[in-house]
N, CA, C and O atoms as a GROMACS GRO file, in nm:
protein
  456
    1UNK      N    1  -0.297  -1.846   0.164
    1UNK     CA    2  -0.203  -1.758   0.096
    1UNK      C    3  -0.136  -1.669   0.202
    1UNK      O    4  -0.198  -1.627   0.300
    2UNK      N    5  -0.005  -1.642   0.177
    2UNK     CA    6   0.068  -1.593   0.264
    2UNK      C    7   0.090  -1.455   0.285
    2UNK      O    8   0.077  -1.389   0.182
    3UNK      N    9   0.114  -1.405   0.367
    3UNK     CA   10   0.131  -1.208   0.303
    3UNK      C   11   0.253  -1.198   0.197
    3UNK      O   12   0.254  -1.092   0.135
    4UNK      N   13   0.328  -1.266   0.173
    4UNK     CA   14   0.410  -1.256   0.045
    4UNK      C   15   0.337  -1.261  -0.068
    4UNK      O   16   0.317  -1.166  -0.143
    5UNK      N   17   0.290  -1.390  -0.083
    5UNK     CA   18   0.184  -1.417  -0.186
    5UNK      C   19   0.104  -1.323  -0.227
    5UNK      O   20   0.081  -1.307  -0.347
    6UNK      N   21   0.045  -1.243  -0.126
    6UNK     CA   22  -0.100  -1.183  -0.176
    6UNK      C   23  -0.027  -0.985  -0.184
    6UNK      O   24  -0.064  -0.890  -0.253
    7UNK      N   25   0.054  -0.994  -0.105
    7UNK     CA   26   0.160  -0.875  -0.197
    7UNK      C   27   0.216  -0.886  -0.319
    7UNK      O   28   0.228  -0.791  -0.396
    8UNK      N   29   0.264  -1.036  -0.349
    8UNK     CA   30   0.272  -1.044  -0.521
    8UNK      C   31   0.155  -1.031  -0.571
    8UNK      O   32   0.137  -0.926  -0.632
    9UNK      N   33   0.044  -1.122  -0.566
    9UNK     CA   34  -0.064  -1.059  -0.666
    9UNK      C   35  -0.114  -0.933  -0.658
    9UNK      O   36  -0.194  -0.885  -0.738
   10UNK      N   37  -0.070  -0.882  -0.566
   10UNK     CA   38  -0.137  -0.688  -0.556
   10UNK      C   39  -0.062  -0.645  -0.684
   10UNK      O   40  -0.121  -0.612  -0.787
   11UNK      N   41   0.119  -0.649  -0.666
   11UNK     CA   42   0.205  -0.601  -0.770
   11UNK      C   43   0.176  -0.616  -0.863
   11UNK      O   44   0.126  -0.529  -0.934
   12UNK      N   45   0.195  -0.720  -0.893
   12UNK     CA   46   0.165  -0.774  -1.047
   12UNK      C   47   0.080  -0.677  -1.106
   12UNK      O   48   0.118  -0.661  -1.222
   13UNK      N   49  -0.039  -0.589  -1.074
   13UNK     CA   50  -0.108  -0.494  -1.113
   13UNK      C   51  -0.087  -0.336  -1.117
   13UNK      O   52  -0.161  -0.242  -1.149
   14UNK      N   53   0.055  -0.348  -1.068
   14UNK     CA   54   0.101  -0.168  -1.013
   14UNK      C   55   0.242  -0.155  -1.095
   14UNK      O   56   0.320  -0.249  -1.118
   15UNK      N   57   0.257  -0.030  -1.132
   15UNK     CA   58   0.372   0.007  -1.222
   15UNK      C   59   0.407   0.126  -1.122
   15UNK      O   60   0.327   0.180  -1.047
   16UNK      N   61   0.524   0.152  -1.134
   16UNK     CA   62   0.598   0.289  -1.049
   16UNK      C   63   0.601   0.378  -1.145
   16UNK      O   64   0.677   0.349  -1.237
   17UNK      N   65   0.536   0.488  -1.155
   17UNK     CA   66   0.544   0.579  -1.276
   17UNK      C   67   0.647   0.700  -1.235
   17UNK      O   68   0.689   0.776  -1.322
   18UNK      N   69   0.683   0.712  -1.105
   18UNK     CA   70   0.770   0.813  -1.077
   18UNK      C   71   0.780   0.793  -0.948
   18UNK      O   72   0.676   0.779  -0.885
   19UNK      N   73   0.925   0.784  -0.869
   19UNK     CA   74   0.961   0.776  -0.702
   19UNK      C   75   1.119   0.873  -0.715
   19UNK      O   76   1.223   0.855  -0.778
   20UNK      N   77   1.080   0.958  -0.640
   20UNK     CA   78   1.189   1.053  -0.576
   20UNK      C   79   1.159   1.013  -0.364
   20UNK      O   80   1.049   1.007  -0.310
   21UNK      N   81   1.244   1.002  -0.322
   21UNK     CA   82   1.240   0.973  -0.215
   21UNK      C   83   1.141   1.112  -0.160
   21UNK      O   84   1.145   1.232  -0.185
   22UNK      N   85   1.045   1.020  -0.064
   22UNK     CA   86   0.943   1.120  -0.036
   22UNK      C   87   0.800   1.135  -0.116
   22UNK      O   88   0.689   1.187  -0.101
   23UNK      N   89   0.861   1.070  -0.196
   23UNK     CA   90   0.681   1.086  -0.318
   23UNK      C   91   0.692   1.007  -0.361
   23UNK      O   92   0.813   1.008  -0.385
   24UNK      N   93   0.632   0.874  -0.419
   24UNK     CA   94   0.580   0.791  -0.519
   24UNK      C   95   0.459   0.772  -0.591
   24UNK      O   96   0.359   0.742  -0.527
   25UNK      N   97   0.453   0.790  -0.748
   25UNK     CA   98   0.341   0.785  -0.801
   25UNK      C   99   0.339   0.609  -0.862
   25UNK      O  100   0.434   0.540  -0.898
   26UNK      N  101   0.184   0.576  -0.854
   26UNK     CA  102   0.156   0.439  -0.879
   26UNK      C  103   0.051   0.430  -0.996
   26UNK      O  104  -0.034   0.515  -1.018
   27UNK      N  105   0.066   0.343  -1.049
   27UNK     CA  106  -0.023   0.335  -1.212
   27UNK      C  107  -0.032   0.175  -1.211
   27UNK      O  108   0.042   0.076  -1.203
   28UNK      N  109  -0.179   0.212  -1.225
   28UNK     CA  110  -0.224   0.037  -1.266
   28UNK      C  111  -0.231   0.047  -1.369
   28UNK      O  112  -0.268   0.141  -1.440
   29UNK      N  113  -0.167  -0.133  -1.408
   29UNK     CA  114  -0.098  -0.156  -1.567
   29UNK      C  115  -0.273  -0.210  -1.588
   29UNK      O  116  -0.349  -0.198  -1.684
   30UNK      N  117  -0.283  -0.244  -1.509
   30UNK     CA  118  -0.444  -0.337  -1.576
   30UNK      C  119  -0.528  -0.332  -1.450
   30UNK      O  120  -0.480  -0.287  -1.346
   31UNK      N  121  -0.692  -0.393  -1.459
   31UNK     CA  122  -0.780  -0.382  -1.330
   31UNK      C  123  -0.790  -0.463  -1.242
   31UNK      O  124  -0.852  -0.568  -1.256
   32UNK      N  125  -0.751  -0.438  -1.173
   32UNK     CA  126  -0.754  -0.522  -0.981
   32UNK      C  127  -0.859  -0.649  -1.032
   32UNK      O  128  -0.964  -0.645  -1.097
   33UNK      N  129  -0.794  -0.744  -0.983
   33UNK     CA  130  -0.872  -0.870  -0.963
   33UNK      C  131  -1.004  -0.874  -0.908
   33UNK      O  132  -0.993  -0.846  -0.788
   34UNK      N  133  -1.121  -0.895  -0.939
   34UNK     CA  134  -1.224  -0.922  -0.844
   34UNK      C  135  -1.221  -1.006  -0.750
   34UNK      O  136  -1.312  -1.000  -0.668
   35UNK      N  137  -1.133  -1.092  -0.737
   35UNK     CA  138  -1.096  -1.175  -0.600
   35UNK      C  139  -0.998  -1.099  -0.518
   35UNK      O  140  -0.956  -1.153  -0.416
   36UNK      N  141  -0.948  -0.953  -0.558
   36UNK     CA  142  -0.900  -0.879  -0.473
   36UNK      C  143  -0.949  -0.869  -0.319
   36UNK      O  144  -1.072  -0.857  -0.329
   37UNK      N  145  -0.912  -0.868  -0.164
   37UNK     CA  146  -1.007  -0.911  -0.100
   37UNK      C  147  -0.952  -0.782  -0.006
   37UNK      O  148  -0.852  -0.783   0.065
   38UNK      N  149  -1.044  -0.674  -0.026
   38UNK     CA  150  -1.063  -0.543   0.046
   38UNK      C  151  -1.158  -0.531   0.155
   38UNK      O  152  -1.194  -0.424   0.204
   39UNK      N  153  -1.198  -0.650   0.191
   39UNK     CA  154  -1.265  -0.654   0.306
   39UNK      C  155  -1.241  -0.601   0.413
   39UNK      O  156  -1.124  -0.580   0.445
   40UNK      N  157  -1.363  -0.561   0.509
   40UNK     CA  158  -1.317  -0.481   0.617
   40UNK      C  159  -1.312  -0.352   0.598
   40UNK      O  160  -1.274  -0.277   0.688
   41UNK      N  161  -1.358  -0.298   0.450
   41UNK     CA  162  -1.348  -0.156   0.419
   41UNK      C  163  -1.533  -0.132   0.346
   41UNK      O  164  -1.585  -0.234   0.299
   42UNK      N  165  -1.597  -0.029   0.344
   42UNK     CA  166  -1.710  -0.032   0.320
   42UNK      C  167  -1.715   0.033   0.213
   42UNK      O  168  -1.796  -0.020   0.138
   43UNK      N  169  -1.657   0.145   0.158
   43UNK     CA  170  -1.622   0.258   0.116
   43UNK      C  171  -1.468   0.277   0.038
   43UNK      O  172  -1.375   0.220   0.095
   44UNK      N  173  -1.441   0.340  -0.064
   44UNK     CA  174  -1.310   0.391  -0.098
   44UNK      C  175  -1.252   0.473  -0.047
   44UNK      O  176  -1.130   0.483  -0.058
   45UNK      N  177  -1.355   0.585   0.051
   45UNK     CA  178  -1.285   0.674   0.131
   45UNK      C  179  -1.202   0.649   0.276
   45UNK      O  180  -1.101   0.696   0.328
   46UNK      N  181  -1.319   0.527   0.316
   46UNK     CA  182  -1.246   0.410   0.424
   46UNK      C  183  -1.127   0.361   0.395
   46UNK      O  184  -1.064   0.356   0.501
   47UNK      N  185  -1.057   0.321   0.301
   47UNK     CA  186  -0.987   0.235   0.263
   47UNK      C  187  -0.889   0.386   0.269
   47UNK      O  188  -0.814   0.412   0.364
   48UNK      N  189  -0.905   0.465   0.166
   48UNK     CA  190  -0.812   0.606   0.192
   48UNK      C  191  -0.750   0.639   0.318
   48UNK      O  192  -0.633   0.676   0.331
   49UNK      N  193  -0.845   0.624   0.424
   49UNK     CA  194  -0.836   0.699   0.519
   49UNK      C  195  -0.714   0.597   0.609
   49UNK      O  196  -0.611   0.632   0.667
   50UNK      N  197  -0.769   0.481   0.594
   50UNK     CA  198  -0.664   0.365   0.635
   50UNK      C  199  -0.567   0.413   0.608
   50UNK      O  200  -0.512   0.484   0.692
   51UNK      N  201  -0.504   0.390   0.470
   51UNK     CA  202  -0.420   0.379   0.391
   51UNK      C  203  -0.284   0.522   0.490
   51UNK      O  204  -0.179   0.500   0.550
   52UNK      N  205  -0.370   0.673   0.457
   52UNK     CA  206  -0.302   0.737   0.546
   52UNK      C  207  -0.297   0.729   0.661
   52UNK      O  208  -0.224   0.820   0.700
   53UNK      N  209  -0.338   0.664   0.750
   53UNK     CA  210  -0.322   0.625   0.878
   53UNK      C  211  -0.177   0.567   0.923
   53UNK      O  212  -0.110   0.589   1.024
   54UNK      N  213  -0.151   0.466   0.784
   54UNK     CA  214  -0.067   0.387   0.793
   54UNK      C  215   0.049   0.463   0.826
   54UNK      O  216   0.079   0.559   0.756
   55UNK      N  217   0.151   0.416   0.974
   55UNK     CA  218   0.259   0.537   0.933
   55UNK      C  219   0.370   0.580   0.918
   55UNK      O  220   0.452   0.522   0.989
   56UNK      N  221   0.392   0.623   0.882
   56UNK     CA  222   0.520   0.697   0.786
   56UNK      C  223   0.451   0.710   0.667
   56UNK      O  224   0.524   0.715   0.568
   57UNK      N  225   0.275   0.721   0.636
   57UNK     CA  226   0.242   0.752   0.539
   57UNK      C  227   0.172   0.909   0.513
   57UNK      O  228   0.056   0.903   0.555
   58UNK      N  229   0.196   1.024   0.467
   58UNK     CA  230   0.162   1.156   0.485
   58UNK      C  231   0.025   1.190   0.410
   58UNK      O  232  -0.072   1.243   0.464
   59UNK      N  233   0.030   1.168   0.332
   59UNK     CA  234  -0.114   1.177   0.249
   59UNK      C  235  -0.066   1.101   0.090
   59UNK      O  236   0.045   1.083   0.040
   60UNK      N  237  -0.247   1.057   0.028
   60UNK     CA  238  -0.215   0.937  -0.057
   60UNK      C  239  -0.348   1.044  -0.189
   60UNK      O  240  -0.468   1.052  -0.164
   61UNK      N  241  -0.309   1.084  -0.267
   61UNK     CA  242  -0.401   1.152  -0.380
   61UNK      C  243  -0.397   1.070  -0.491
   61UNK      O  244  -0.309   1.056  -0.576
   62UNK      N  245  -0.557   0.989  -0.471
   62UNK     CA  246  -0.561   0.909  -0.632
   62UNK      C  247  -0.611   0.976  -0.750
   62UNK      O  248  -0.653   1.091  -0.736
   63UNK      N  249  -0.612   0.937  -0.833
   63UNK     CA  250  -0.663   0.974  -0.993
   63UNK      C  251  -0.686   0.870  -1.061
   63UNK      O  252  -0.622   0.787  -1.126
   64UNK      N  253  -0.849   0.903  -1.019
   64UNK     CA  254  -0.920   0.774  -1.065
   64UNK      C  255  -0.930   0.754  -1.229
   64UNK      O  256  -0.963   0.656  -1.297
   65UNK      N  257  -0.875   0.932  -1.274
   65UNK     CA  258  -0.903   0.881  -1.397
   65UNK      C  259  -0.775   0.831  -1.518
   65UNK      O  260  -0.774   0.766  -1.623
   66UNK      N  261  -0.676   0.903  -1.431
   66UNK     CA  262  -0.559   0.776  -1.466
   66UNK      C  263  -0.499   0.701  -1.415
   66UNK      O  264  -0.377   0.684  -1.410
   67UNK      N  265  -0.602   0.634  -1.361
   67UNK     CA  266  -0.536   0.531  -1.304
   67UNK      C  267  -0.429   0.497  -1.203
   67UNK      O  268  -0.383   0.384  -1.186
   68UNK      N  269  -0.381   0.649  -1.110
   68UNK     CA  270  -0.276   0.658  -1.039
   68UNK      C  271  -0.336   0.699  -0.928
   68UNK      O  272  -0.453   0.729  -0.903
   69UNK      N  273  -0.185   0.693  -0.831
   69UNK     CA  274  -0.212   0.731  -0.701
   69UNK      C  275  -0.057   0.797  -0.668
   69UNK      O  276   0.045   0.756  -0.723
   70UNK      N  277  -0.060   0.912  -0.561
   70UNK     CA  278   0.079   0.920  -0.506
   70UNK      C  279   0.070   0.957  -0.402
   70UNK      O  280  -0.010   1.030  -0.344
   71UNK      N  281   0.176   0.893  -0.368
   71UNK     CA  282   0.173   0.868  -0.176
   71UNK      C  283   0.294   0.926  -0.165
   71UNK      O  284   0.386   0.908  -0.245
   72UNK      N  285   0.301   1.012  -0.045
   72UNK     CA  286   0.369   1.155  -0.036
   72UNK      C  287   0.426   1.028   0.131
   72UNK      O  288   0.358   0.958   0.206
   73UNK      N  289   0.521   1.047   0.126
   73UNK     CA  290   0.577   0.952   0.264
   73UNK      C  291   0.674   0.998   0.345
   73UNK      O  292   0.747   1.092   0.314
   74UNK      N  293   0.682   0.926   0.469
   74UNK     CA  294   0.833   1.017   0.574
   74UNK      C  295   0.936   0.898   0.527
   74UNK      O  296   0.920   0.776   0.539
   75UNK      N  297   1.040   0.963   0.474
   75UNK     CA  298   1.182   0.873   0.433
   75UNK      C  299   1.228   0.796   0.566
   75UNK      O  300   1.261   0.680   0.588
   76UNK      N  301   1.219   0.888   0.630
   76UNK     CA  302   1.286   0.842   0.774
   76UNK      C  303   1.169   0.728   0.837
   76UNK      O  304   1.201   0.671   0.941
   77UNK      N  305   1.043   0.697   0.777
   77UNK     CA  306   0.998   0.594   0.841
   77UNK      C  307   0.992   0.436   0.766
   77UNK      O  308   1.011   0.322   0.809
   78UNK      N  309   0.950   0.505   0.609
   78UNK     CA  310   0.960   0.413   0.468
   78UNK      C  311   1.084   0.484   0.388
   78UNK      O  312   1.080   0.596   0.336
   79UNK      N  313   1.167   0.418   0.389
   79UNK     CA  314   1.277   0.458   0.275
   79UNK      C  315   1.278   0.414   0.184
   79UNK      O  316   1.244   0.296   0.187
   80UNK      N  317   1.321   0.481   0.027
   80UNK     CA  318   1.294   0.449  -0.068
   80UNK      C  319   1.326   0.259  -0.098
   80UNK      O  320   1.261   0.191  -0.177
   81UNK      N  321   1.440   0.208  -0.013
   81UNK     CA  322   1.514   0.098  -0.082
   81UNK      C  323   1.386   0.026  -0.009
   81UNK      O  324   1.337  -0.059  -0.083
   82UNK      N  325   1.328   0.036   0.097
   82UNK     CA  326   1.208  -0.052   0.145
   82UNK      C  327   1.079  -0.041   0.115
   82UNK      O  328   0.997  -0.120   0.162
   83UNK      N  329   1.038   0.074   0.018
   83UNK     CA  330   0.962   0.038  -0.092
   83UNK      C  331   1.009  -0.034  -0.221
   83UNK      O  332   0.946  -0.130  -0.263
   84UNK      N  333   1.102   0.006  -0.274
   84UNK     CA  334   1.185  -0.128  -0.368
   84UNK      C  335   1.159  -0.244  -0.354
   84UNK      O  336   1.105  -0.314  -0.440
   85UNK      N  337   1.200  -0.286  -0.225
   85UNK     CA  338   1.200  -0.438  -0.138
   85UNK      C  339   1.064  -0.492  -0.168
   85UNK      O  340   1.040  -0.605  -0.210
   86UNK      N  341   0.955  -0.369  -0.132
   86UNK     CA  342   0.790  -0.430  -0.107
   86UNK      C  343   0.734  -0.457  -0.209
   86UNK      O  344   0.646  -0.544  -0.208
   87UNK      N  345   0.774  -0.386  -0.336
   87UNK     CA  346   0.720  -0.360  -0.468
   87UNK      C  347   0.757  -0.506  -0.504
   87UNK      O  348   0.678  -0.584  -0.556
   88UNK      N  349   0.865  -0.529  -0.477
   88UNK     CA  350   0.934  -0.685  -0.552
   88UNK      C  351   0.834  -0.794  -0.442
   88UNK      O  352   0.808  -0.904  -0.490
   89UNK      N  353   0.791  -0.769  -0.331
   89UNK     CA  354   0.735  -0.880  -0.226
   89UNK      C  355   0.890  -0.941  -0.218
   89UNK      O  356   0.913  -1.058  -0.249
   90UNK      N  357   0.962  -0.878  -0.188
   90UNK     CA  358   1.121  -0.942  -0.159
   90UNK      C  359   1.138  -1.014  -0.017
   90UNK      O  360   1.131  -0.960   0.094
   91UNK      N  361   1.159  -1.128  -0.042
   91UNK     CA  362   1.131  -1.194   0.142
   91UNK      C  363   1.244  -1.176   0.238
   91UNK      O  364   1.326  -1.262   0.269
   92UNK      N  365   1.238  -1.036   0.285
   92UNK     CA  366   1.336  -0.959   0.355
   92UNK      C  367   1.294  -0.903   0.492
   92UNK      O  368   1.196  -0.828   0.503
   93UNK      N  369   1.353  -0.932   0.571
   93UNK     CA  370   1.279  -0.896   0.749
   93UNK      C  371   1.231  -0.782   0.700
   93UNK      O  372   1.108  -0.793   0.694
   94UNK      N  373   1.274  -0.661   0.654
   94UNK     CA  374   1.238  -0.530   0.669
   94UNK      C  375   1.039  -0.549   0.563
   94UNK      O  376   0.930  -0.491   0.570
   95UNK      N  377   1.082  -0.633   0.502
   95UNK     CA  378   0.948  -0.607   0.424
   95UNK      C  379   0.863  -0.642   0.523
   95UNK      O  380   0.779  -0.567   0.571
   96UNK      N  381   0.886  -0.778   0.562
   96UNK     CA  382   0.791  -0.884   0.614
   96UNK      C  383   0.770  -0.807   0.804
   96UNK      O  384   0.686  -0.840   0.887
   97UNK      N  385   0.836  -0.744   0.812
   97UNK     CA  386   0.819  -0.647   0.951
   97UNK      C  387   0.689  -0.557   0.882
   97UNK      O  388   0.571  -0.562   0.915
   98UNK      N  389   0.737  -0.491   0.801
   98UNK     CA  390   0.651  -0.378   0.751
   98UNK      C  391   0.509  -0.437   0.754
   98UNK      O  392   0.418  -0.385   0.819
   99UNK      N  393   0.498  -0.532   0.692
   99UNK     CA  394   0.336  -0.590   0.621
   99UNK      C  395   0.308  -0.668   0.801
   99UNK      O  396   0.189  -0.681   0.831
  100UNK      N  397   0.396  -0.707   0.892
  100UNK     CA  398   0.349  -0.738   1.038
  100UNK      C  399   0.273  -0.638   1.070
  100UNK      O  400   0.160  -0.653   1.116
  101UNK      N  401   0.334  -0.514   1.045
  101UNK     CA  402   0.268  -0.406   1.136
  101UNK      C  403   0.145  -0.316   1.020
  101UNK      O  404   0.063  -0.252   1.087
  102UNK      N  405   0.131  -0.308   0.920
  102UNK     CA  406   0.024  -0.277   0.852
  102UNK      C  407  -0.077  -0.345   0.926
  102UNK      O  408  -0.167  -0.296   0.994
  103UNK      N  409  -0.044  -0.492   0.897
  103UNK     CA  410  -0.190  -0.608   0.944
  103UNK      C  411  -0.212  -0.547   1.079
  103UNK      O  412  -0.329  -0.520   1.105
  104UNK      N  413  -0.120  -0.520   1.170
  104UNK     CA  414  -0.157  -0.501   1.297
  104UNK      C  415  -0.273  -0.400   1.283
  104UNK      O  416  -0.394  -0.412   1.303
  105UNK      N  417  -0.194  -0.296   1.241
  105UNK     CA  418  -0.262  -0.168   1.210
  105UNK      C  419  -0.390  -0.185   1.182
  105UNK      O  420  -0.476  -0.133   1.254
  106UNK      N  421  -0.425  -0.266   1.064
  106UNK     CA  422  -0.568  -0.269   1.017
  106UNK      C  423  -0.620  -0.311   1.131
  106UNK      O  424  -0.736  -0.274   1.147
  107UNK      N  425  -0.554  -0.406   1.257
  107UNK     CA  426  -0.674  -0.482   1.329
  107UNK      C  427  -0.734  -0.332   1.420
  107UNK      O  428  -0.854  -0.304   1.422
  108UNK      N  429  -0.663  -0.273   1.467
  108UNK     CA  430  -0.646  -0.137   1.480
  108UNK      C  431  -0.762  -0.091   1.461
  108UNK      O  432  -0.863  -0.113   1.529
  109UNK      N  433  -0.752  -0.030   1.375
  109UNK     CA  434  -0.832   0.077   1.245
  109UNK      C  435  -0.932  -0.001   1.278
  109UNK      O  436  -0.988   0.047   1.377
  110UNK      N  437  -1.008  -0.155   1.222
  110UNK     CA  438  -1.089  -0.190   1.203
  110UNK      C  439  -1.238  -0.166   1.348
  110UNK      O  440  -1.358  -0.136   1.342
  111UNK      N  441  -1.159  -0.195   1.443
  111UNK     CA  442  -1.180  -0.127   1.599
  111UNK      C  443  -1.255  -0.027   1.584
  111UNK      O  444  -1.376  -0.017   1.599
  112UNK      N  445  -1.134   0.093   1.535
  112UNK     CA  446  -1.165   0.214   1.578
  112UNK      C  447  -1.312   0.258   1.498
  112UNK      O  448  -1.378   0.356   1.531
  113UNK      N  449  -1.347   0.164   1.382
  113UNK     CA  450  -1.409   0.210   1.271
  113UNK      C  451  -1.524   0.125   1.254
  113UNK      O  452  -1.580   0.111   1.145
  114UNK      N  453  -1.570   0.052   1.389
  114UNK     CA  454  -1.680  -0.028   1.391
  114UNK      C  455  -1.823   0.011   1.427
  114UNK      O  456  -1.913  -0.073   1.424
   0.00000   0.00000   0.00000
């Protein structure tokens, strides 16, 4: 499966409940697949901590109990139309750059966090 692919099946589970450039809130329509494959993370706070690492990402506050998350972001690094792009898994250099350098990132992180 391809990183397109496995960014569509992430979506398929996420609704945009509110995006003003600079903030996006996220709402799962239904529960993450158990073949979801979060490996490489031990912890939810691990996976958090990633997550803001990632960058042009500022800080990420979930709510576990509704089901949301919002990720507070630098425009100037993620702009709104290239979260648009990602949300769709739109097969567009800018996406497919983006998800290059996440993966990088994790190999990264995973390093730093062994």
């Amino acid at each position: 499966m391809n990183k397109l692919e496995k960014l569509r099946e992430l979506t398929e589970h996420i609704l945009v409940a509110h995006h003003v450039p600079g903030r996006i809130r996220f709402k799962l329509k239904s529960h993450l697949p158990d073949n979801l494959n979060l490996k490489g993370f031990k912890h939810t706070q691990q996976l958090l901590r990633f997550m803001e690492s990632i960058p042009g990402v500022k800080s990420i506050r979930p709510n576990m109990l509704a089901r949301s998350c919002v990720v507070e972001y630098d425009t100037k690094v993620l702009s709104a139309s290239l979260w648009e792009s990602l949300l769709k898994a739109e097969d567009k250099p800018n996406v497919i750059a983006l998800l290059d350098e996440v993966e990088q990132h994790f190999q990264w992180f995973k390093m730093q966090n062994t």
